[in-house]
C-alpha positions in Angstrom: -38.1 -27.9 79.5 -34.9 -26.6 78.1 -33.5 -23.7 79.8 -31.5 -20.8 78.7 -28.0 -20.0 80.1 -27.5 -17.4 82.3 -25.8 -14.0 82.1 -22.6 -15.5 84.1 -22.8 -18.5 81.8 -22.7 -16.2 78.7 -19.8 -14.0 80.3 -18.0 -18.0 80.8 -18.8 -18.1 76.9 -17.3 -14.9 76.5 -13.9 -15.3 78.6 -13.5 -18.7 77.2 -13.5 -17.2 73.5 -11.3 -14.2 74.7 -8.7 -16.6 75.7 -8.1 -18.5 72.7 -8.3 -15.3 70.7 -4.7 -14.9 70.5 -3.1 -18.7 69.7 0.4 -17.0 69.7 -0.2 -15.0 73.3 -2.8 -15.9 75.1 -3.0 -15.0 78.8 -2.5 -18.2 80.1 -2.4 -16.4 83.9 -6.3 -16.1 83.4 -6.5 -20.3 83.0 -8.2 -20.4 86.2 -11.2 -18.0 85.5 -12.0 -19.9 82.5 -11.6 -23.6 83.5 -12.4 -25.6 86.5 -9.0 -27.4 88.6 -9.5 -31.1 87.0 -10.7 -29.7 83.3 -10.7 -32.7 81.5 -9.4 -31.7 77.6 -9.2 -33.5 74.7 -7.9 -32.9 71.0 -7.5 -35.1 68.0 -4.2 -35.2 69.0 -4.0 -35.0 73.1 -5.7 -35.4 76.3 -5.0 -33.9 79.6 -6.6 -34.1 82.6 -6.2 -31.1 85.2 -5.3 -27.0 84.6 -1.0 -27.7 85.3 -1.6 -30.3 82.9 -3.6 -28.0 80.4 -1.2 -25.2 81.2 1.6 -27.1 79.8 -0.2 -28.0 76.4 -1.4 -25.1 75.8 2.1 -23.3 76.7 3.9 -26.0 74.3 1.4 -25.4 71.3 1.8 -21.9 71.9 6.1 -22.3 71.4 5.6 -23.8 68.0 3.7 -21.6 66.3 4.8 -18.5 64.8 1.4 -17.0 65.2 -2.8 -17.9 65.8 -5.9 -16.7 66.0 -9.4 -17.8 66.4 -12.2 -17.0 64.4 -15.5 -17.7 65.7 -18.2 -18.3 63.7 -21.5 -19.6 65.8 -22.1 -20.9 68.9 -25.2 -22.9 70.9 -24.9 -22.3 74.7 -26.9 -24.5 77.0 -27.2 -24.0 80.9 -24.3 -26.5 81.1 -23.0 -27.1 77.8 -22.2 -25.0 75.1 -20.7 -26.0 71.4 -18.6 -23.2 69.6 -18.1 -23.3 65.9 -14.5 -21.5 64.4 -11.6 -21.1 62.0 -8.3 -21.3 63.6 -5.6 -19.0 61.2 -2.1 -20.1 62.2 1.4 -20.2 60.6 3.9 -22.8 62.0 7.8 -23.0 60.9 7.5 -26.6 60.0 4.5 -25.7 57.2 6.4 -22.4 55.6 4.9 -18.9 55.9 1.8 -19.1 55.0 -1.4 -19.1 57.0 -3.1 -21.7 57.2 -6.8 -22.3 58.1 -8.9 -25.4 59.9 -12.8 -25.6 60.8 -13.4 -27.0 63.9 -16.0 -27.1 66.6 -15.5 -26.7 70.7 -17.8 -28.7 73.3 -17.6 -27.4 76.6 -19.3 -28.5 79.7 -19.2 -26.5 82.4 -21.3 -25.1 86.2 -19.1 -21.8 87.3 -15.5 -23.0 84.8 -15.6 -25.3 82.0 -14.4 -28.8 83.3 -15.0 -30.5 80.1 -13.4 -29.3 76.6 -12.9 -31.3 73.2 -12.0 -29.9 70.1 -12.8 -31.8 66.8 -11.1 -30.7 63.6 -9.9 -32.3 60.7 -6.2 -33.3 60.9 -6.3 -34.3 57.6 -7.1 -29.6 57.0 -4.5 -29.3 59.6 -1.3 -31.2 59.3 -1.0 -33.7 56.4 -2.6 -31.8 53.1 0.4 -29.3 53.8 3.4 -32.1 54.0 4.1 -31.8 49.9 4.4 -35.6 49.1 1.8 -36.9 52.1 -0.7 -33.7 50.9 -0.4 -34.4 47.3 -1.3 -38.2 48.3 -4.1 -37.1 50.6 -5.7 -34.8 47.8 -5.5 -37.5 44.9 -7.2 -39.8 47.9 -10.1 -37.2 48.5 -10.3 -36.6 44.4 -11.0 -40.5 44.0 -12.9 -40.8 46.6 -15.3 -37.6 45.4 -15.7 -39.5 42.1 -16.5 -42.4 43.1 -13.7 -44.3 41.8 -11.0 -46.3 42.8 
């Protein structure tokens, strides 16, 4: 029988989401109402296990960029596991001055804090379609790959 989640598991939804709203500034003070002391988190490009160590990521991606937001587009919230559908907008110095957008999707696990967290997104949409020699390789891979061709 599949069970709903609750109204303080909704309000974890909620404070999770307000968190990451602001890439550039979030309150990472509040890291503790939102995730559990050994949060395990994972990325296509990191993994950390514990809030001091999460603190520190999150601090350092923070640093680099000139600014961030989340988007979020749907969600599916279980009684321990919810998955959160969004478009990150973010500038960084090393990619010029224009935003940039990825798609991604969040799976948390979670009781009273989240204790589990991966994000998947393309890296591909992130990173190396905005290098100009590595993107313009990337995009002629996709194109031949679209038609079938090699």
């Amino acid at each position: 029988m599949h069970q709903a989640a609750t109204e303080d598991q909704l309000a974890l939804i909620e404070r999770f989401k307000a968190f990451y709203k602001d890439v550039k500034n979030p309150n990472l003070d509040s890291i503790g109402d939102v995730y559990a002391a050994d949060i395990k988190f994972q990325d296509p490009i990191h993994q950390v296990t514990g809030i001091a160590e999460l603190h520190a990521y999150l601090s350092d991606m923070c640093e680099n960029v000139d600014s961030g937001r989340f988007e979020y587009l749907d969600q599916l919230v279980g009684v321990d596991t919810a998955y959160i559908k969004w478009n990150m907008y973010f500038s960084h110095p090393k990619l010029g001055k224009k935003t940039h957008v990825v798609r991604g999707m969040s799976q948390i696990q979670f009781s009273d804090r989240i204790y589990f967290h991966e994000d998947v997104y393309d890296m591909g949409q992130m990173i190396y379609e905005k290098v100009p020699v590595l993107g313009w390789a990337v995009n002629r891979l996709k194109q031949r790959l679209s038609q079938g061709g090699g």
